[in-house]
N, CA, C and O atoms as CSV, one atom per row, in Angstrom:
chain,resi,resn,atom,element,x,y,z
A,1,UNK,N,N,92.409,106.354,119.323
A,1,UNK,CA,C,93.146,105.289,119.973
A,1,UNK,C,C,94.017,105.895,121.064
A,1,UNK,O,O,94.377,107.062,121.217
A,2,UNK,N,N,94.204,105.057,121.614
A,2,UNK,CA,C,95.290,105.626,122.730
A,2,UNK,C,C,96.543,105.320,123.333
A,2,UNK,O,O,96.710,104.341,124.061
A,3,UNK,N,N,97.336,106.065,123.068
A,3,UNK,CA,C,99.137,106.149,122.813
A,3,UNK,C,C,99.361,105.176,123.912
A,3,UNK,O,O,98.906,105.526,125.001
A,4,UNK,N,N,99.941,104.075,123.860
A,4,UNK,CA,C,100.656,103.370,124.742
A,4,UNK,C,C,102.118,103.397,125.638
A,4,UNK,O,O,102.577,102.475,126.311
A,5,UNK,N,N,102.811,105.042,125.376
A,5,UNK,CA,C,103.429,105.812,126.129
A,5,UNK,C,C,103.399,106.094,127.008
A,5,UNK,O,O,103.998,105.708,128.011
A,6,UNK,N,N,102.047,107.514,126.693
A,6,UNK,CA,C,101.735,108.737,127.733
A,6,UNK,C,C,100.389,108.528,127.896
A,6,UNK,O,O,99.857,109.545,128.342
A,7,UNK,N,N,99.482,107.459,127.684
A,7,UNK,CA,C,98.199,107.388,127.531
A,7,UNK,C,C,96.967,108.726,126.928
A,7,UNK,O,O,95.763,108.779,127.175
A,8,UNK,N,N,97.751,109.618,126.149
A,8,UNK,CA,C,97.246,110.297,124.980
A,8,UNK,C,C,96.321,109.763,124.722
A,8,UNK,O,O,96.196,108.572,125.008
A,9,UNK,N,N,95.041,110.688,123.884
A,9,UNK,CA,C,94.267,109.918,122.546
A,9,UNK,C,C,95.012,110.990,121.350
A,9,UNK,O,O,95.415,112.129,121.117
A,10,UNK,N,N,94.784,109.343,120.729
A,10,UNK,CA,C,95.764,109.733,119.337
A,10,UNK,C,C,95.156,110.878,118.110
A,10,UNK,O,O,94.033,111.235,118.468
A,11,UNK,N,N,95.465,111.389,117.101
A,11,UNK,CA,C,94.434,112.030,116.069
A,11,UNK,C,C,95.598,111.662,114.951
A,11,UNK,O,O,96.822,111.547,115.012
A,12,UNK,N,N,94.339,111.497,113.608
A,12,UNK,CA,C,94.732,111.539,112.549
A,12,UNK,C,C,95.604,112.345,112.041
A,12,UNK,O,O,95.271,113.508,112.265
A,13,UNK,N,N,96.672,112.252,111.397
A,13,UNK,CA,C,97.557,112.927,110.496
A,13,UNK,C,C,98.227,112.566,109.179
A,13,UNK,O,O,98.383,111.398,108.824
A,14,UNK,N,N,98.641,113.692,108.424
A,14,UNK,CA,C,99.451,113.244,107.676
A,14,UNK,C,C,100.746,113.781,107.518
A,14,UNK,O,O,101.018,114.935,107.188
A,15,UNK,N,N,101.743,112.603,107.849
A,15,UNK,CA,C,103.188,113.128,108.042
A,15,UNK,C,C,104.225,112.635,107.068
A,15,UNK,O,O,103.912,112.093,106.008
A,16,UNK,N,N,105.371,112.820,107.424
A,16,UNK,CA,C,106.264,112.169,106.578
A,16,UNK,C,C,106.976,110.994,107.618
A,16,UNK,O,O,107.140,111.142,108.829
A,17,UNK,N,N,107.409,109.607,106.684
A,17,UNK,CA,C,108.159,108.812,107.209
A,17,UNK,C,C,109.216,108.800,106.733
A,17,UNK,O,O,109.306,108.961,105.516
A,18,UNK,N,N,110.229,108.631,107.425
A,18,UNK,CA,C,111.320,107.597,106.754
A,18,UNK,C,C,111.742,106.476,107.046
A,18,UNK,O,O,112.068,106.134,108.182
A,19,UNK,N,N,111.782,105.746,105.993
A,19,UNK,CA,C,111.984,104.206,106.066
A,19,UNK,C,C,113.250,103.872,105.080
A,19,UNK,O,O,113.572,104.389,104.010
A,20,UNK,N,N,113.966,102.607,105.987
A,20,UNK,CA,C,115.207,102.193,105.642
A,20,UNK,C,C,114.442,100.861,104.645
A,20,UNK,O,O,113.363,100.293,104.815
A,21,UNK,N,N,115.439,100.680,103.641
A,21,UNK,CA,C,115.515,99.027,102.566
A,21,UNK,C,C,116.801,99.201,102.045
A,21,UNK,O,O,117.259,100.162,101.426
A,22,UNK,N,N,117.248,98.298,102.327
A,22,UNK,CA,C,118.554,97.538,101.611
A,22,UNK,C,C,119.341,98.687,102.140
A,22,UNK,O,O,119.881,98.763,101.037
A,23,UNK,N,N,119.892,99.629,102.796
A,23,UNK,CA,C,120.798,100.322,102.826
A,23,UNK,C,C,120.250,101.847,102.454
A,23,UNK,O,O,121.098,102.739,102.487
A,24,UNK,N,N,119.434,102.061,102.243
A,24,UNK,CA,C,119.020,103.393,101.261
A,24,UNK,C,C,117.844,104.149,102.097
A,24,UNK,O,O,116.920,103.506,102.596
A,25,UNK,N,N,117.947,105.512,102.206
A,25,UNK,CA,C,116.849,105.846,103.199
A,25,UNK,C,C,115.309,106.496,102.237
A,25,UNK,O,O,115.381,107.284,101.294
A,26,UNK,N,N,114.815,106.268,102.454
A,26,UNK,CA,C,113.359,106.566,101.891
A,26,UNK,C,C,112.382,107.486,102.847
A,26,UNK,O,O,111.717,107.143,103.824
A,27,UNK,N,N,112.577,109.168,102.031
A,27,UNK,CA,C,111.369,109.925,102.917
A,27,UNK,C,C,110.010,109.896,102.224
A,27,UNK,O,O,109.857,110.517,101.172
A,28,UNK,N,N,109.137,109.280,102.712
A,28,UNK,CA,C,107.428,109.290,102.294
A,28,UNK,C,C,106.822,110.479,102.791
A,28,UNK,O,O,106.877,110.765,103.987
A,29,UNK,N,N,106.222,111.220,101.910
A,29,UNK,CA,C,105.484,112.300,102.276
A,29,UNK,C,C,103.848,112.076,102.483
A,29,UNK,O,O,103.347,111.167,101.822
A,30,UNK,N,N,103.050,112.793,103.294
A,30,UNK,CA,C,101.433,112.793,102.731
A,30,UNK,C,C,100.970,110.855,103.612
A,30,UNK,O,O,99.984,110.235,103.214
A,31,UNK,N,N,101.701,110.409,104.494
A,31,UNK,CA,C,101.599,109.141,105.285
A,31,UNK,C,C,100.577,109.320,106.133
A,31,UNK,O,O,100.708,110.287,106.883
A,32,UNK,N,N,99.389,108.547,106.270
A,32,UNK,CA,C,98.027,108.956,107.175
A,32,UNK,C,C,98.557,108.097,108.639
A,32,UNK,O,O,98.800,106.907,108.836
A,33,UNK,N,N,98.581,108.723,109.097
A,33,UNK,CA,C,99.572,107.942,110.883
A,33,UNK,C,C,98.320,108.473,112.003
A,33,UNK,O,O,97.536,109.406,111.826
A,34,UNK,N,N,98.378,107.928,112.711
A,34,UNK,CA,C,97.577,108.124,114.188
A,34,UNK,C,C,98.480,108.874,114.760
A,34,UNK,O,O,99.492,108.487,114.176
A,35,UNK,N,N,98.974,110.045,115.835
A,35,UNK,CA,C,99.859,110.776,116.180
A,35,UNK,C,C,99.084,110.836,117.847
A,35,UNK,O,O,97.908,110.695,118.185
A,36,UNK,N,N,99.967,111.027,118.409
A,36,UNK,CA,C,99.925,111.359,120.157
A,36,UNK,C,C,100.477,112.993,119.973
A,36,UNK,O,O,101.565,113.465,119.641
A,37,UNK,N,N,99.247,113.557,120.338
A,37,UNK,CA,C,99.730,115.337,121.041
A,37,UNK,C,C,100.820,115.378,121.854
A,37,UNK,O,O,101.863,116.029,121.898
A,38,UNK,N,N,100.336,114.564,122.448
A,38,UNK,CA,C,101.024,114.924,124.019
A,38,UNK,C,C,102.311,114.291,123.562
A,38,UNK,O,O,103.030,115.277,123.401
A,39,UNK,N,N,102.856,113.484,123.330
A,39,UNK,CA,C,104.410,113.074,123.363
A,39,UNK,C,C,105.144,112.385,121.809
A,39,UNK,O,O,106.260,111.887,121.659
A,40,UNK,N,N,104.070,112.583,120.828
A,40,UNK,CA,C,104.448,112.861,118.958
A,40,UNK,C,C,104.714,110.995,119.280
A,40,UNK,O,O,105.904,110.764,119.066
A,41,UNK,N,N,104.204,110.116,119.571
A,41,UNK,CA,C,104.038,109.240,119.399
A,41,UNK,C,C,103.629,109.022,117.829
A,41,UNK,O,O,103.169,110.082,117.405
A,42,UNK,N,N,103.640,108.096,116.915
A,42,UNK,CA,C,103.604,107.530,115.866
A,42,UNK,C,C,103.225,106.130,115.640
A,42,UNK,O,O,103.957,105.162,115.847
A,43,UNK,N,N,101.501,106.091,115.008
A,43,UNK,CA,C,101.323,104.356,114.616
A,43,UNK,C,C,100.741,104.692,112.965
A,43,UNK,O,O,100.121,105.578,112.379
A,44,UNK,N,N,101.282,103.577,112.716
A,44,UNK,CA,C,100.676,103.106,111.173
A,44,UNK,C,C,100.173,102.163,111.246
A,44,UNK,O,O,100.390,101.240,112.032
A,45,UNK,N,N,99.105,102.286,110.092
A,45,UNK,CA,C,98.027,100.964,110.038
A,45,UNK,C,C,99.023,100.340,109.247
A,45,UNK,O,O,99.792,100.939,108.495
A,46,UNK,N,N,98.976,98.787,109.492
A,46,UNK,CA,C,99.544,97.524,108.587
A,46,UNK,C,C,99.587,97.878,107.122
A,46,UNK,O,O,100.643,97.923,106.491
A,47,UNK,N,N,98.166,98.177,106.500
A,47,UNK,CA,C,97.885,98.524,105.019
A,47,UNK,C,C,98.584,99.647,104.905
A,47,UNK,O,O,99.427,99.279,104.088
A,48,UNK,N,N,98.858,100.858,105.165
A,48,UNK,CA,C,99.645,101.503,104.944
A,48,UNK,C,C,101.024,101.474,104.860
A,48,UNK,O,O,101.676,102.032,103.978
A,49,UNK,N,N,101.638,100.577,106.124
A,49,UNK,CA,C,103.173,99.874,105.893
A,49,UNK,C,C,103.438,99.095,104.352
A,49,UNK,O,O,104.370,99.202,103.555
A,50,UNK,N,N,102.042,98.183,104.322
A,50,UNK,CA,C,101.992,97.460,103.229
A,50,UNK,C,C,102.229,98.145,101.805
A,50,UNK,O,O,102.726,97.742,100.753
A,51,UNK,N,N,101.774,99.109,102.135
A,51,UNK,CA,C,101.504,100.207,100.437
A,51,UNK,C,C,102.974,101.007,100.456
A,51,UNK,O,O,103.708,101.178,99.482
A,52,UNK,N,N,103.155,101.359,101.550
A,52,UNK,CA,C,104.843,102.237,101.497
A,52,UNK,C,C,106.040,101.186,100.982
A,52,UNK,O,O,106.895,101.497,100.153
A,53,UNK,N,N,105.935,99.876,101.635
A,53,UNK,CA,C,106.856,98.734,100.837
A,53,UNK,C,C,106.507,98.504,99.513
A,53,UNK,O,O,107.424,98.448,98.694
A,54,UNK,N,N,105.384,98.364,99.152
A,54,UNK,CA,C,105.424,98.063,97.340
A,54,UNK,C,C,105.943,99.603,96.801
A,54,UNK,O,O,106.400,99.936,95.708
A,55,UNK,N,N,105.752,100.172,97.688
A,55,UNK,CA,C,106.282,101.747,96.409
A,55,UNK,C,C,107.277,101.489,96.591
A,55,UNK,O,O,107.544,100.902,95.542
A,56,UNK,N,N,108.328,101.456,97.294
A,56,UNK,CA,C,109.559,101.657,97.199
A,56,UNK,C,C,110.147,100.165,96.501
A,56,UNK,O,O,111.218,100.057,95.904
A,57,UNK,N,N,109.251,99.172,96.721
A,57,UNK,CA,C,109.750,97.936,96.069
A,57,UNK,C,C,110.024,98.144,94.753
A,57,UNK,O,O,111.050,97.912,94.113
A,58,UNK,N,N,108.447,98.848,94.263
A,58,UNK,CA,C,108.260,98.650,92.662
A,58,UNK,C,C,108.753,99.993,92.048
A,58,UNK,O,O,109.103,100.824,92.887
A,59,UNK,N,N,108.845,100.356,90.766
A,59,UNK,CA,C,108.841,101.459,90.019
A,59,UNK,C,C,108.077,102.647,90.850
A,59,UNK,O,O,106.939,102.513,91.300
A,60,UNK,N,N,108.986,104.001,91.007
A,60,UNK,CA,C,108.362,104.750,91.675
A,60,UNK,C,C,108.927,106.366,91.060
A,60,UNK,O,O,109.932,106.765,90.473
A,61,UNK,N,N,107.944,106.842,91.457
A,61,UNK,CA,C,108.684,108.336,90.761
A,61,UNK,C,C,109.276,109.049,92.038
A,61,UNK,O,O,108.600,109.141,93.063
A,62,UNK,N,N,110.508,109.531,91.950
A,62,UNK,CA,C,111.283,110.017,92.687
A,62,UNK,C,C,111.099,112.163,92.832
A,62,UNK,O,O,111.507,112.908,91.941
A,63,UNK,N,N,110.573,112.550,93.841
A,63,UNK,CA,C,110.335,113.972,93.415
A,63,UNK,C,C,111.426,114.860,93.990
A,63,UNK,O,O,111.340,116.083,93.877
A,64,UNK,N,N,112.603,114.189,94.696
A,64,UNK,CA,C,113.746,114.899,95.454
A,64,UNK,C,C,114.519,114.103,95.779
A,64,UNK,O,O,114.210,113.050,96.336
A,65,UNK,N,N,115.821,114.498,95.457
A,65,UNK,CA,C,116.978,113.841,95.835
A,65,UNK,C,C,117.697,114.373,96.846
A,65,UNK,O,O,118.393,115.305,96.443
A,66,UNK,N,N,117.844,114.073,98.406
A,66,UNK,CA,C,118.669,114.636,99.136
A,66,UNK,C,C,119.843,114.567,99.433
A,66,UNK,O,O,120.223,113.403,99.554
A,67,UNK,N,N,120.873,115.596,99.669
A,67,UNK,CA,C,121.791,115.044,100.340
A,67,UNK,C,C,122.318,114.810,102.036
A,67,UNK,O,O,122.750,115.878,102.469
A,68,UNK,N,N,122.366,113.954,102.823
A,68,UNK,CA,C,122.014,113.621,103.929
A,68,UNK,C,C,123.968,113.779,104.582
A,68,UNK,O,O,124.910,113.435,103.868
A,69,UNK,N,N,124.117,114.266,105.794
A,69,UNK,CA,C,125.532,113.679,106.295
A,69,UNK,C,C,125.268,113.509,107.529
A,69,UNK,O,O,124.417,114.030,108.249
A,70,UNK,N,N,126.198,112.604,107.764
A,70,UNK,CA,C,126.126,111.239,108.742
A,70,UNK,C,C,127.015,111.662,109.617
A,70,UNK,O,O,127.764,112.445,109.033
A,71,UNK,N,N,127.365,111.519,110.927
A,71,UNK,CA,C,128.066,112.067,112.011
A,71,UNK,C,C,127.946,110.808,112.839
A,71,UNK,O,O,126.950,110.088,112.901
A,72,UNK,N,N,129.695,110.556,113.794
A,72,UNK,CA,C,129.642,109.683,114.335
A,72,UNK,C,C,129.479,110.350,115.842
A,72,UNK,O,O,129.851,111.518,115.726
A,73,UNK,N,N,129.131,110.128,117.023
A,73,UNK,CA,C,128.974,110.178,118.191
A,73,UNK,C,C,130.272,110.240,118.998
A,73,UNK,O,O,130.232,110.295,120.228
């Protein structure tokens, strides 16, 4: 496919996301994303958004707890 940025063609990967719910940050590891070389562009298929929301919706096993700090500008 091709990056709607830098007009890249995209390649398969698997990366990590993080995604926000309710306040709480969520890193997904092992995420199959389309990626742009040229400028690290990032797409997810729908079904995959779809599957990252029920995990974090439903019962999930947790393999790391981070601690994150926040800095104001």
């Amino acid at each position: 496919m091709k990056c709607t940025y830098c007009d890249g063609e995209t390649i398969t990967k698997r990366v990590r996301k993080q995604q926000w719910l309710n306040g709480k940050l969520y890193i997904i590891e092992n995420v199959k994303a389309e990626v742009c070389p040229e400028c690290g562009e990032r797409y997810y298929h729908a079904a995959v958004l779809d599957t990252i929301d029920s995990m974090i919706a439903g019962d999930h096993t947790v393999k790391e707890v981070l601690a994150v700090e926040v800095l104001t500008a």
